[in-house]
N, CA, C and O atoms as a GROMACS GRO file, in nm:
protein
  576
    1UNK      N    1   2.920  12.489  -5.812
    1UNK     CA    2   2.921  12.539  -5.675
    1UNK      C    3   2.840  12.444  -5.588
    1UNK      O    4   2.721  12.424  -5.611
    2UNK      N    5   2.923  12.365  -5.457
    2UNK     CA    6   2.813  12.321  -5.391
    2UNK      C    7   2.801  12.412  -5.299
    2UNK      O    8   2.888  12.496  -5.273
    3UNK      N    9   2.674  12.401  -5.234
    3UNK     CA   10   2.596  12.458  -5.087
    3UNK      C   11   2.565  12.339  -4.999
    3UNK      O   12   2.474  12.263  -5.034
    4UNK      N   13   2.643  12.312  -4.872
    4UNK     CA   14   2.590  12.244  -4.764
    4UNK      C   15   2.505  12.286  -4.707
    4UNK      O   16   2.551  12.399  -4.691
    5UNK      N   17   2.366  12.289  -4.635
    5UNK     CA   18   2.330  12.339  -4.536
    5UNK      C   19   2.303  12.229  -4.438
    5UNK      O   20   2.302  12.108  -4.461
    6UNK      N   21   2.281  12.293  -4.323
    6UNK     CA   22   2.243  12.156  -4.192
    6UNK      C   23   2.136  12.242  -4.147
    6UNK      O   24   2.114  12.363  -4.154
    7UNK      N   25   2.060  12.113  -4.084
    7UNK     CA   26   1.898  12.163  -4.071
    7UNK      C   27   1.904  12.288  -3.932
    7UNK      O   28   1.812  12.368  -3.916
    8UNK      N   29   2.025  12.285  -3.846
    8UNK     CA   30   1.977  12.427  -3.765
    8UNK      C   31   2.028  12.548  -3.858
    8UNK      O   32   1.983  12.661  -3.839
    9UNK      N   33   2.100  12.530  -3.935
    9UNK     CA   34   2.086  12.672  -4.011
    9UNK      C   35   1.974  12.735  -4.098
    9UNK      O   36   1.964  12.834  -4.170
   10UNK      N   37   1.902  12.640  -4.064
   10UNK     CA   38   1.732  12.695  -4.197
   10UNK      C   39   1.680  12.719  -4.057
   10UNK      O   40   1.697  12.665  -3.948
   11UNK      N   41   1.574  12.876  -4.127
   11UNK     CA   42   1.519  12.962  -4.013
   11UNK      C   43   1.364  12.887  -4.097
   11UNK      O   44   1.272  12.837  -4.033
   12UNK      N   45   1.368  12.894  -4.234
   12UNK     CA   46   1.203  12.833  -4.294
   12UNK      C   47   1.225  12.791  -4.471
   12UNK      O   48   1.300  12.833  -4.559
   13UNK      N   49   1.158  12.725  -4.467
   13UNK     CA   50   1.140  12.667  -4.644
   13UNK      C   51   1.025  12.691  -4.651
   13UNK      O   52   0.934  12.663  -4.572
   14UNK      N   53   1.022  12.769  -4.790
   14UNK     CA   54   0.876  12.764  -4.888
   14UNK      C   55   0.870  12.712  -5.017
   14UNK      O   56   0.968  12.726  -5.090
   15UNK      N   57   0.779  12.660  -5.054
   15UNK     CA   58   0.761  12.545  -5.187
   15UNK      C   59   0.645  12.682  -5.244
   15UNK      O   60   0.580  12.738  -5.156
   16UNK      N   61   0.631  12.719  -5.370
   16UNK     CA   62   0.560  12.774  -5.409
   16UNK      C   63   0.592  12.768  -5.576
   16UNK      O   64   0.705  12.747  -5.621
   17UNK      N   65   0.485  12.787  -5.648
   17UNK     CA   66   0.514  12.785  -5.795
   17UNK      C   67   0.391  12.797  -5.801
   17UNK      O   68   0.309  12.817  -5.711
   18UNK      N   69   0.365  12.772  -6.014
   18UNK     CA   70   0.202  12.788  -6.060
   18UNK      C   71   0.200  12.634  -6.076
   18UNK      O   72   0.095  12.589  -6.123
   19UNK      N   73   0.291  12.551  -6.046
   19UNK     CA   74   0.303  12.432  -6.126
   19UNK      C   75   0.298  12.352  -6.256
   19UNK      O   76   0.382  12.375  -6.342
   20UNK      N   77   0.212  12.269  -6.273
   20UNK     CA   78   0.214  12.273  -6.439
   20UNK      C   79   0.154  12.370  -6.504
   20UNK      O   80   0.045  12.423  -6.484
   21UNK      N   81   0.260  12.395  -6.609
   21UNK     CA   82   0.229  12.536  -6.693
   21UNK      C   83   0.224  12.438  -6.852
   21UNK      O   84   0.310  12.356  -6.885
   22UNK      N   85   0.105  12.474  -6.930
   22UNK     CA   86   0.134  12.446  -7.079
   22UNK      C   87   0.150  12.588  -7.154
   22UNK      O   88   0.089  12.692  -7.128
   23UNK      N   89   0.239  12.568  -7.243
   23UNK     CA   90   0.228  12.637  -7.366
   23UNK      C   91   0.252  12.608  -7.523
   23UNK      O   92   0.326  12.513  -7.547
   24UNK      N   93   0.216  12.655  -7.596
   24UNK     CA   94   0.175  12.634  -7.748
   24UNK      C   95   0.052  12.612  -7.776
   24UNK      O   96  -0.044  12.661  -7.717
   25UNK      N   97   0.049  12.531  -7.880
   25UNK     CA   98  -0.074  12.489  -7.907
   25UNK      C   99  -0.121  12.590  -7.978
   25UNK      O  100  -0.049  12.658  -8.051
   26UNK      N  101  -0.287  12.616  -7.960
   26UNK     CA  102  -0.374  12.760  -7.922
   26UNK      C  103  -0.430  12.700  -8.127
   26UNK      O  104  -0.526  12.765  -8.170
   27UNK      N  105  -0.365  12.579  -8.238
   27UNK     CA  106  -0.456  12.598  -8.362
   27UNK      C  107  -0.600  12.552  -8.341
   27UNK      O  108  -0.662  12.479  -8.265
   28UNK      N  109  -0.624  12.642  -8.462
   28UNK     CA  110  -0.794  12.591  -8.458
   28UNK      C  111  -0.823  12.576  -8.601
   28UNK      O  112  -0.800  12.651  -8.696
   29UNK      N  113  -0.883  12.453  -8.594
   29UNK     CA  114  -0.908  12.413  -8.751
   29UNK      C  115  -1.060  12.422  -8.833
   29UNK      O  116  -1.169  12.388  -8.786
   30UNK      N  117  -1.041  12.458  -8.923
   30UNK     CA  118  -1.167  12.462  -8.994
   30UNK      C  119  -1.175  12.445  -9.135
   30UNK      O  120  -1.082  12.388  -9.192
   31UNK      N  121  -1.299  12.499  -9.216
   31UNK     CA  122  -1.274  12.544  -9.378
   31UNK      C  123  -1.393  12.516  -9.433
   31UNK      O  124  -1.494  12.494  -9.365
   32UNK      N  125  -1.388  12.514  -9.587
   32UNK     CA  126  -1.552  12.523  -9.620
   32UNK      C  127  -1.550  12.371  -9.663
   32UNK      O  128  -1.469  12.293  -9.714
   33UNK      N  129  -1.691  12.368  -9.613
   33UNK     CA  130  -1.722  12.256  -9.616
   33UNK      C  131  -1.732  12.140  -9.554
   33UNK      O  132  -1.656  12.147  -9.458
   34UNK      N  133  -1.790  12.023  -9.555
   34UNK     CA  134  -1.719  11.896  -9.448
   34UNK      C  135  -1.584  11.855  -9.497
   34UNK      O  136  -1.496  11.842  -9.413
   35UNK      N  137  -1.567  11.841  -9.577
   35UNK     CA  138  -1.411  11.789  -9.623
   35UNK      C  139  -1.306  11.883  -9.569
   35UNK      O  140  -1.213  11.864  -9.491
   36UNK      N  141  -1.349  11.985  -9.630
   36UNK     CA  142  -1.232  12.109  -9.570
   36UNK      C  143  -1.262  12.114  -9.448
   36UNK      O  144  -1.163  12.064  -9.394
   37UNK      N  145  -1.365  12.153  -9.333
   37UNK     CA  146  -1.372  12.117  -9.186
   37UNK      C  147  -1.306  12.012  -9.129
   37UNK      O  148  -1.232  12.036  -9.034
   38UNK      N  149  -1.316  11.922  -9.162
   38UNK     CA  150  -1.285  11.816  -9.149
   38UNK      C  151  -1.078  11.805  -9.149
   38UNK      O  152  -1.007  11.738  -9.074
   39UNK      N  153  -1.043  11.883  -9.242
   39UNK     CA  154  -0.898  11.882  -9.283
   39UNK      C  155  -0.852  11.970  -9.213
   39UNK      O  156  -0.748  11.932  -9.158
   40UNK      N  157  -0.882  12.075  -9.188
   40UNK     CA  158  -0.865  12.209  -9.078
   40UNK      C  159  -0.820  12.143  -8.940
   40UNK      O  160  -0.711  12.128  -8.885
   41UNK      N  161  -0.987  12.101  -8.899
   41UNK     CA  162  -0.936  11.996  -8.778
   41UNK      C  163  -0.862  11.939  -8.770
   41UNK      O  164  -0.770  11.979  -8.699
   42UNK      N  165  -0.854  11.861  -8.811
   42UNK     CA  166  -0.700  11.760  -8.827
   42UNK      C  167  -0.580  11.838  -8.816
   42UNK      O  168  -0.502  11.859  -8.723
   43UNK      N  169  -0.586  11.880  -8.944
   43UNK     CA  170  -0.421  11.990  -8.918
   43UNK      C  171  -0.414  12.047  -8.806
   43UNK      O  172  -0.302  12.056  -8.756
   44UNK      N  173  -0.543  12.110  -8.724
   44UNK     CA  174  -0.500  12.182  -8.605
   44UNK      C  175  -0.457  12.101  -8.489
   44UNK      O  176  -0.381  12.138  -8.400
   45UNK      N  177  -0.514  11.987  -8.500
   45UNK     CA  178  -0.474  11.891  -8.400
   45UNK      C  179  -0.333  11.780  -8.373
   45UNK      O  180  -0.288  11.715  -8.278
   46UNK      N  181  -0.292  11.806  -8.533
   46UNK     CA  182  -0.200  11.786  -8.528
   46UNK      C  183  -0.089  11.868  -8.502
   46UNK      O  184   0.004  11.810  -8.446
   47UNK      N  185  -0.066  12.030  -8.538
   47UNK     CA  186  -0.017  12.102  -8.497
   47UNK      C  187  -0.017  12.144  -8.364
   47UNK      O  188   0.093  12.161  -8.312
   48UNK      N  189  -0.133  12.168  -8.286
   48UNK     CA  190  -0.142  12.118  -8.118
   48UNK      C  191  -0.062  12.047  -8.033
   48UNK      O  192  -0.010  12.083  -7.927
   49UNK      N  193  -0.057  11.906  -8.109
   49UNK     CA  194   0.017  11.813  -8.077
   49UNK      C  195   0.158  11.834  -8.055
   49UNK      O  196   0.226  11.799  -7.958
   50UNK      N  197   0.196  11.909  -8.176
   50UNK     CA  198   0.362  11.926  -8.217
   50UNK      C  199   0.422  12.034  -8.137
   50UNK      O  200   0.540  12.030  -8.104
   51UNK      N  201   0.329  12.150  -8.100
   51UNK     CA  202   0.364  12.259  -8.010
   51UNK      C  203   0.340  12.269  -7.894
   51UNK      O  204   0.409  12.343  -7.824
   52UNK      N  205   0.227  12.189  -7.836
   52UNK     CA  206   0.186  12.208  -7.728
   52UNK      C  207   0.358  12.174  -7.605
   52UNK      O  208   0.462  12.114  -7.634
   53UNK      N  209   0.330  12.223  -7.515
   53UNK     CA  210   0.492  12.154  -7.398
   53UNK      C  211   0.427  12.220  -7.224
   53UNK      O  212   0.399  12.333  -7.187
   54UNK      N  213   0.424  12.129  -7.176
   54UNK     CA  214   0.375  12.109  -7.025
   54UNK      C  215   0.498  12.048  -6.958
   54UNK      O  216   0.564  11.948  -6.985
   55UNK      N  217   0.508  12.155  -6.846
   55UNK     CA  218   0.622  12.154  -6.754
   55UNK      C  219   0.569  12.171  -6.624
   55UNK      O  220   0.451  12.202  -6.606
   56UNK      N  221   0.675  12.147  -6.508
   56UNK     CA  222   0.614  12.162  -6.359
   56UNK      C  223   0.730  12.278  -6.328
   56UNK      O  224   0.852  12.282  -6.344
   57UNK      N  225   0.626  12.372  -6.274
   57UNK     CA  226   0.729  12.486  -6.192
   57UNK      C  227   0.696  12.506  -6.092
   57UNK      O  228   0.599  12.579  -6.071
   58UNK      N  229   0.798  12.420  -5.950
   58UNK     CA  230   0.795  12.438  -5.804
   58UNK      C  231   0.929  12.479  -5.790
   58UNK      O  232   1.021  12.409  -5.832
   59UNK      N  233   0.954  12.626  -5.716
   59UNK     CA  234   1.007  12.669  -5.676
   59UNK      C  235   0.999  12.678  -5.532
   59UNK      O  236   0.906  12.730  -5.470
   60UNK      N  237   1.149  12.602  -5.459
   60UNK     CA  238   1.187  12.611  -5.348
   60UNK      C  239   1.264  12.737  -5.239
   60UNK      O  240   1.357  12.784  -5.304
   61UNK      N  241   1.259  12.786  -5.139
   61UNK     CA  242   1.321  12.880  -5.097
   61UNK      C  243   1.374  12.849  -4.984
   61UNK      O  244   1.298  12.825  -4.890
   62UNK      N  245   1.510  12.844  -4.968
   62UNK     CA  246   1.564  12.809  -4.820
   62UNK      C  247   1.583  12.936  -4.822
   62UNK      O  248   1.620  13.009  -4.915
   63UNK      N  249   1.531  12.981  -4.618
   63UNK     CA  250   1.622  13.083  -4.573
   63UNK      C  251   1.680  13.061  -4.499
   63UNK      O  252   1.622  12.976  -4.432
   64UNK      N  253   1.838  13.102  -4.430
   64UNK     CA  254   1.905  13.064  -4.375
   64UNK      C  255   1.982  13.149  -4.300
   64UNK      O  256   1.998  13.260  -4.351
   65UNK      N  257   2.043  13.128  -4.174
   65UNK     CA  258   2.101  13.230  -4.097
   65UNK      C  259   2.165  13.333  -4.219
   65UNK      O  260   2.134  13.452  -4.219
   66UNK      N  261   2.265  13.271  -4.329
   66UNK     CA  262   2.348  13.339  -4.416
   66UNK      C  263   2.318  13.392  -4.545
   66UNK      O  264   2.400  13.458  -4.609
   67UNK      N  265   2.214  13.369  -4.582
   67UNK     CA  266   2.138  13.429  -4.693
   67UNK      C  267   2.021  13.314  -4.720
   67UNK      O  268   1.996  13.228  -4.635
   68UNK      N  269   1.952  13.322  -4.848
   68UNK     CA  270   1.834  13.267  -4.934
   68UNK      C  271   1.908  13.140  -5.036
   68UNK      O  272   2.025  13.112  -5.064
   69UNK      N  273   1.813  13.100  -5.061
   69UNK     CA  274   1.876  12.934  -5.132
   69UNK      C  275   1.725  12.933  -5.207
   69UNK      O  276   1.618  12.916  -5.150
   70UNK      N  277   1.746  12.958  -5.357
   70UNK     CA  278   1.596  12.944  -5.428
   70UNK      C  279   1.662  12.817  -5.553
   70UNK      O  280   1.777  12.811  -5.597
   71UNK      N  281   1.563  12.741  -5.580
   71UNK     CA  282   1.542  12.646  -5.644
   71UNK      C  283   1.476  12.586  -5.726
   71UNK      O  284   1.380  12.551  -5.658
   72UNK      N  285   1.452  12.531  -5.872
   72UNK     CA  286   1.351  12.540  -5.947
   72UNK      C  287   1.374  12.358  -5.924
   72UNK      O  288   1.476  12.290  -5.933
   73UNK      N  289   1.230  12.319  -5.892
   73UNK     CA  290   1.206  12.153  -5.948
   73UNK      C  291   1.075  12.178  -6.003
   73UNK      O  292   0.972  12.242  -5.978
   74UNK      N  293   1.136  12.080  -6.109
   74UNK     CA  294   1.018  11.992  -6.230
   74UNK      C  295   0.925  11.889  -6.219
   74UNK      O  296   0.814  11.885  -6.272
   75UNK      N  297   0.984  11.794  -6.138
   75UNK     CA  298   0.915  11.669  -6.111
   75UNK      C  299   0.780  11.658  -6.005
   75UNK      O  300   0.706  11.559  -6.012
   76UNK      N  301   0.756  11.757  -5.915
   76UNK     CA  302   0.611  11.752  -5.852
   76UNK      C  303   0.595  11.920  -5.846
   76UNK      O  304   0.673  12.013  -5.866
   77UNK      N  305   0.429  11.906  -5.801
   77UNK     CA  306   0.360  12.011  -5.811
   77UNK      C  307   0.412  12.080  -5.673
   77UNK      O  308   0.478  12.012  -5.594
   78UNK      N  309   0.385  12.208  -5.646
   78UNK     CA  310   0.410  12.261  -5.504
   78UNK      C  311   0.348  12.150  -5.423
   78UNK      O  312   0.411  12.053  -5.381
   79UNK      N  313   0.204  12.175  -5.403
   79UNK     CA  314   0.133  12.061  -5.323
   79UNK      C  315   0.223  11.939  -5.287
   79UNK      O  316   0.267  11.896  -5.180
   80UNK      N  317   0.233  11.901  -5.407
   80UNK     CA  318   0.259  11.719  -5.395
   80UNK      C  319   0.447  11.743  -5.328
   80UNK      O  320   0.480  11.654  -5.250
   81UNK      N  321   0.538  11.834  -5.353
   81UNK     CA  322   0.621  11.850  -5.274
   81UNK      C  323   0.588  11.873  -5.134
   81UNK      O  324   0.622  11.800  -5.040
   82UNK      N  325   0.535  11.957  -5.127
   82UNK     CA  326   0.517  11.994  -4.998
   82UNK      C  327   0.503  11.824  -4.884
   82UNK      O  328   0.565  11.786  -4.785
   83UNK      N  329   0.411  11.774  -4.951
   83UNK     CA  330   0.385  11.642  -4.898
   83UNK      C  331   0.512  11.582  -4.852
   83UNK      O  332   0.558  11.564  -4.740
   84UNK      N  333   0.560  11.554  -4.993
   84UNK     CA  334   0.681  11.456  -4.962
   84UNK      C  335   0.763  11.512  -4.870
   84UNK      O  336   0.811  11.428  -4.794
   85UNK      N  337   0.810  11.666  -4.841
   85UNK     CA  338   0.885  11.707  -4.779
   85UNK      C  339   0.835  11.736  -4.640
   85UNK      O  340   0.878  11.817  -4.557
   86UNK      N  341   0.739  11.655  -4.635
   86UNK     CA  342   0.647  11.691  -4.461
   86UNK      C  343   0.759  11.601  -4.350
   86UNK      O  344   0.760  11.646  -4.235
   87UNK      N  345   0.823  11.516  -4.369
   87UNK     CA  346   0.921  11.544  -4.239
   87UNK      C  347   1.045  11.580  -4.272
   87UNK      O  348   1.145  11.514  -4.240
   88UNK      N  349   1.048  11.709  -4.351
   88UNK     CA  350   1.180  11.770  -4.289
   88UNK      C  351   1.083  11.901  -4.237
   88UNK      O  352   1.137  11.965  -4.146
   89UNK      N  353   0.946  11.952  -4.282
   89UNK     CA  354   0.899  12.010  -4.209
   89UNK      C  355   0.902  12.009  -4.073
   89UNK      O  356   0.964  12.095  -4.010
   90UNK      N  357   0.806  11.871  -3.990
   90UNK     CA  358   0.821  11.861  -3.859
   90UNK      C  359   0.947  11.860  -3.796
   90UNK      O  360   0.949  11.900  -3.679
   91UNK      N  361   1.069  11.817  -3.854
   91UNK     CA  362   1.200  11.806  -3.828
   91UNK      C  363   1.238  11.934  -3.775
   91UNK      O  364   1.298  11.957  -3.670
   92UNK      N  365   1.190  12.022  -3.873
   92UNK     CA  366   1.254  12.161  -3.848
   92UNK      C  367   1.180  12.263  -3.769
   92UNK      O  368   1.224  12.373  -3.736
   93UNK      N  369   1.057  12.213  -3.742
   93UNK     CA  370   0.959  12.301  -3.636
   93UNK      C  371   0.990  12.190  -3.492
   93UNK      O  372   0.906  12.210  -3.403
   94UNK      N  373   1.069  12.107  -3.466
   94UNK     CA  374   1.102  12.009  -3.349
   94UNK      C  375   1.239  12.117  -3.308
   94UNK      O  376   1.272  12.161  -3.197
   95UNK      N  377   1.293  12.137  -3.424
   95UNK     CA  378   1.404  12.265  -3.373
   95UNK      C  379   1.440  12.312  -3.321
   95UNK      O  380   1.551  12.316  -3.268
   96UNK      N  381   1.286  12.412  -3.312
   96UNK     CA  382   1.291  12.554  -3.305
   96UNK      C  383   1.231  12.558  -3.146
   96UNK      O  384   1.135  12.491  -3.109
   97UNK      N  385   1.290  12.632  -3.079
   97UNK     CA  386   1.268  12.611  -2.941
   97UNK      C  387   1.134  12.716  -2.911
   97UNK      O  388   1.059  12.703  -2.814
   98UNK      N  389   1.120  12.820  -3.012
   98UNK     CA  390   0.993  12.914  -2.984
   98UNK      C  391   0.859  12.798  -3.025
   98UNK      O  392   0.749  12.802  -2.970
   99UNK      N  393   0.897  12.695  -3.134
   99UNK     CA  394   0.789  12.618  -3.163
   99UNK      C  395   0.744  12.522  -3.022
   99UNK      O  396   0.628  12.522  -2.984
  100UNK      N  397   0.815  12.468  -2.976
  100UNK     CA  398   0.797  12.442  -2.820
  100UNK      C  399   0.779  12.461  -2.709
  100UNK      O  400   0.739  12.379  -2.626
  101UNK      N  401   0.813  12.603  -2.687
  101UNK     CA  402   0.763  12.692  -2.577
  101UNK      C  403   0.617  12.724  -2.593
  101UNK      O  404   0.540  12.723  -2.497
  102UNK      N  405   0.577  12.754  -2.726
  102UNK     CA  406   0.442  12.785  -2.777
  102UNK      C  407   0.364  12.666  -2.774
  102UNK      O  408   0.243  12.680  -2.759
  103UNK      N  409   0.418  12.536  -2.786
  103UNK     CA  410   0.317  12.403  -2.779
  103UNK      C  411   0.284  12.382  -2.618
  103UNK      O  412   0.182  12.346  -2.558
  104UNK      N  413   0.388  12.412  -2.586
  104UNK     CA  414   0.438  12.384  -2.385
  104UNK      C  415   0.303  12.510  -2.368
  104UNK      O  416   0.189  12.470  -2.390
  105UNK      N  417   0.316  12.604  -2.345
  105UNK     CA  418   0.219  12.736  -2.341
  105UNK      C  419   0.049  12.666  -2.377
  105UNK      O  420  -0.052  12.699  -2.315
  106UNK      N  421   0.052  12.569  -2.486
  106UNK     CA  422  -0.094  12.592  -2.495
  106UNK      C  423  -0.157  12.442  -2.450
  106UNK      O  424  -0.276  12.420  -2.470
  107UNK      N  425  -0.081  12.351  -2.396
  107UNK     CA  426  -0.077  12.235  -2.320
  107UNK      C  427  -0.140  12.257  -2.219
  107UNK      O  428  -0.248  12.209  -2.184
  108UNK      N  429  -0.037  12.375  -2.137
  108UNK     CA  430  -0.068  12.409  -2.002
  108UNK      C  431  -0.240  12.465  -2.005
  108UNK      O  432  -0.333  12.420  -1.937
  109UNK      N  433  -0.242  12.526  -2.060
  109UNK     CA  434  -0.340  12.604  -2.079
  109UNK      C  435  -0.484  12.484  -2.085
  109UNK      O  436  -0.551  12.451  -1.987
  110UNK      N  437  -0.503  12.437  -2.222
  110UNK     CA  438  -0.576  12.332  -2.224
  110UNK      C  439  -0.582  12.232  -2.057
  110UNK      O  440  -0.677  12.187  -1.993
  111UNK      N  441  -0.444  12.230  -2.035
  111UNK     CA  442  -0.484  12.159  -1.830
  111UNK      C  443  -0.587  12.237  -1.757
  111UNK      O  444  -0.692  12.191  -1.712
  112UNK      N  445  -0.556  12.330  -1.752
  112UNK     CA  446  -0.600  12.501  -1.700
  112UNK      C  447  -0.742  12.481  -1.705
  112UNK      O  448  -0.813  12.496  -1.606
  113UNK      N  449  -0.787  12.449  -1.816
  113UNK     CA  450  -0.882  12.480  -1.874
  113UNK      C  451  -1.001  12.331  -1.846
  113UNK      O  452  -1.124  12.318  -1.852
  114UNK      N  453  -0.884  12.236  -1.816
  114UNK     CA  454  -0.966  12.118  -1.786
  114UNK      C  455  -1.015  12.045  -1.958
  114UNK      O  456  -1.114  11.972  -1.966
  115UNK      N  457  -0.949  12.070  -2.056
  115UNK     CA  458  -0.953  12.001  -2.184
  115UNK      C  459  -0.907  11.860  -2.161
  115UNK      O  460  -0.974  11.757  -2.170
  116UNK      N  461  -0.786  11.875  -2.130
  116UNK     CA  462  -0.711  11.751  -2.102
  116UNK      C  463  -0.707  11.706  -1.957
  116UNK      O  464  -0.762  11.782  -1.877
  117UNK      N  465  -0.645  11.581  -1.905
  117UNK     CA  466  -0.657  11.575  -1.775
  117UNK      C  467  -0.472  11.583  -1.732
  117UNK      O  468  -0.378  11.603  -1.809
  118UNK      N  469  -0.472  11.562  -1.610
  118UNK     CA  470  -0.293  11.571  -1.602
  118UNK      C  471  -0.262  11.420  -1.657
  118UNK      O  472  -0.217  11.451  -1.767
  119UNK      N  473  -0.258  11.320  -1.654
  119UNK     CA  474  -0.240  11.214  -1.731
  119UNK      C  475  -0.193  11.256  -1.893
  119UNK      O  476  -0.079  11.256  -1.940
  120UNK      N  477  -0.318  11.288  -1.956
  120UNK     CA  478  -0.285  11.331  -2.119
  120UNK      C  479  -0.174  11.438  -2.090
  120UNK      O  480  -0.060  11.423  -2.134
  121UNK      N  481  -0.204  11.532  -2.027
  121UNK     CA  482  -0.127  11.651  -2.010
  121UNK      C  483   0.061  11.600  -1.990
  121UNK      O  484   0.157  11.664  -2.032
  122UNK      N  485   0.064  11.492  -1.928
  122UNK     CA  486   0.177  11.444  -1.950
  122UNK      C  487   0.227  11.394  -2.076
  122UNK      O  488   0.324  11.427  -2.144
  123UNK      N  489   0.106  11.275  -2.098
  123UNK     CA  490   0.145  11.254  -2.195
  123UNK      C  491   0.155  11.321  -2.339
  123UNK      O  492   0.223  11.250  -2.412
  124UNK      N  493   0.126  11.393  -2.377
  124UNK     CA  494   0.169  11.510  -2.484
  124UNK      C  495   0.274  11.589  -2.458
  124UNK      O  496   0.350  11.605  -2.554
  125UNK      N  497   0.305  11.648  -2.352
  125UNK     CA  498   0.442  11.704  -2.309
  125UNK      C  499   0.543  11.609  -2.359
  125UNK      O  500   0.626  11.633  -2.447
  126UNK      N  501   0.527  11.497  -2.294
  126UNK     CA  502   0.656  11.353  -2.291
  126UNK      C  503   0.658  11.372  -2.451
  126UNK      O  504   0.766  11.422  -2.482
  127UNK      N  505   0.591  11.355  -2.543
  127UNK     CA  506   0.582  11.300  -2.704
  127UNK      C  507   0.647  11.460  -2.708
  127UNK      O  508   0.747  11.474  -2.778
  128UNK      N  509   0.598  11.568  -2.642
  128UNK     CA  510   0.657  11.710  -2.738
  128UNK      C  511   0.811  11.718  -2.697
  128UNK      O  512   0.880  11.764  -2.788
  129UNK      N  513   0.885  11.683  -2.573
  129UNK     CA  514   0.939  11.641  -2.564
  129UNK      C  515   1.075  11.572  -2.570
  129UNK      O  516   1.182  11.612  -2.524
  130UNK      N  517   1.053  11.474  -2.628
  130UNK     CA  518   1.125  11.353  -2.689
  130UNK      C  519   1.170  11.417  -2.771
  130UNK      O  520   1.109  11.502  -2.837
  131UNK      N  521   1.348  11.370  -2.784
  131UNK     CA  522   1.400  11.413  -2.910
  131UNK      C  523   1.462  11.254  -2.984
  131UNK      O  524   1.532  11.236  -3.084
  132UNK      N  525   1.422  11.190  -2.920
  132UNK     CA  526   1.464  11.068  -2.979
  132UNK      C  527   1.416  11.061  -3.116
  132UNK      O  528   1.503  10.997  -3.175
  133UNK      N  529   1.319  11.092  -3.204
  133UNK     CA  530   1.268  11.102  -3.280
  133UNK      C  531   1.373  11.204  -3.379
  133UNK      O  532   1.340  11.186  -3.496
  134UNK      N  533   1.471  11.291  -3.371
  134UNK     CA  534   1.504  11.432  -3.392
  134UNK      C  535   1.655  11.379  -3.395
  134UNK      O  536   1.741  11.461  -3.428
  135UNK      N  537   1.706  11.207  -3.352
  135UNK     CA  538   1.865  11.178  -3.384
  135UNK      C  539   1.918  11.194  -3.477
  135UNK      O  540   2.038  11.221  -3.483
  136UNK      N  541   1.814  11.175  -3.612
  136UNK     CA  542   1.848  11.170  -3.735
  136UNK      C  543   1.773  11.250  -3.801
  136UNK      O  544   1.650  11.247  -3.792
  137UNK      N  545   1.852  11.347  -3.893
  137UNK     CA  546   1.731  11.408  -4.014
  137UNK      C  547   1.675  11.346  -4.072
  137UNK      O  548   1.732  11.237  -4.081
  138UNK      N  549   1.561  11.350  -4.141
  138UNK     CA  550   1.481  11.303  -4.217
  138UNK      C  551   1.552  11.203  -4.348
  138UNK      O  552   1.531  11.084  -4.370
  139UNK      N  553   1.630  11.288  -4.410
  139UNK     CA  554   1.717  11.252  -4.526
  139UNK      C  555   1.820  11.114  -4.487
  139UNK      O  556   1.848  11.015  -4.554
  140UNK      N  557   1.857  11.151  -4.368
  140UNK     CA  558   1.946  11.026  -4.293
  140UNK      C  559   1.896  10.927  -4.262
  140UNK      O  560   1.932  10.820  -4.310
  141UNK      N  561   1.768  10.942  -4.145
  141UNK     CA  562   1.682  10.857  -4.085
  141UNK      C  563   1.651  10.783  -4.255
  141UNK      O  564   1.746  10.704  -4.251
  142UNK      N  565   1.614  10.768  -4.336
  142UNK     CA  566   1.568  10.715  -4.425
  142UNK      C  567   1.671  10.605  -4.547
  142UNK      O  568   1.634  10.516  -4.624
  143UNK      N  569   1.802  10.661  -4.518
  143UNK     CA  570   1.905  10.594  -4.600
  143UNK      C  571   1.924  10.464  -4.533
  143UNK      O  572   1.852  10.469  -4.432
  144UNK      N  573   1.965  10.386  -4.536
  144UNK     CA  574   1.971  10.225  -4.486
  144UNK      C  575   1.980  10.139  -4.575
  144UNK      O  576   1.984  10.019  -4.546
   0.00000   0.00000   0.00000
């Protein structure tokens, strides 16, 4: 089955998991004596070895005008996804027109307030703005 989605149909993505998970393992070696201590250990460490298995569990969640899109990756931790996926984040909060009304809203305000001067005050509007940045998705902008 494929699933297309295009970035105005995602309302939000969440990356969440425990990430790396081990399991097995758990021998413990011993016995009487140093020789036998000694052999215990070993065996347990070698059995450790043979059972132990460490995996990454990041689970993705698209939601979307039309339902949920969940996803299991192996290869990075939530965190370290999250990272990599930081501009389709901004991509998708450049979107959203409540995310801009709300930046526009606290711009003004900061003027208001004399934080910024009208100069900056422009210039942060102009950068919030700009969609020139927003021609290409992330995934696109990057192929070449």
């Amino acid at each position: 089955m494929t699933v297309q989605l295009t970035y105005p149909e995602i309302h939000s993505v969440h990356i969440q998991g425990p990430g790396t998970v081990t399991t097995g393992g758990g021998f413990v070696g011993g016995g009487f004596g140093f020789a036998g201590a000694v052999e215990g250990i070993a065996l347990a460490g070698i059995l450790n070895a043979l059972t132990t298995k460490t995996k990454v569990h990041t689970f993705i969640d698209f939601v979307t005008d039309s339902g949920e899109l969940f996803l299991h990756y192996g290869l990075l931790e939530p965190a370290a996804l999250r990272i990599a996926l930081s501009p389709v984040f901004v991509y998708l909060r450049r979107l959203d027109p409540n995310y801009i009304a709300d930046r526009t809203r606290r711009l003004q305000a900061l003027r208001e307030r004399n934080v910024v001067d009208d100069r900056e005050f422009r210039r942060l509007l102009g950068r919030l703005m700009t969609l020139d940045d927003l021609s290409q998705p992330p995934d696109e902008a990057t192929d070449g």
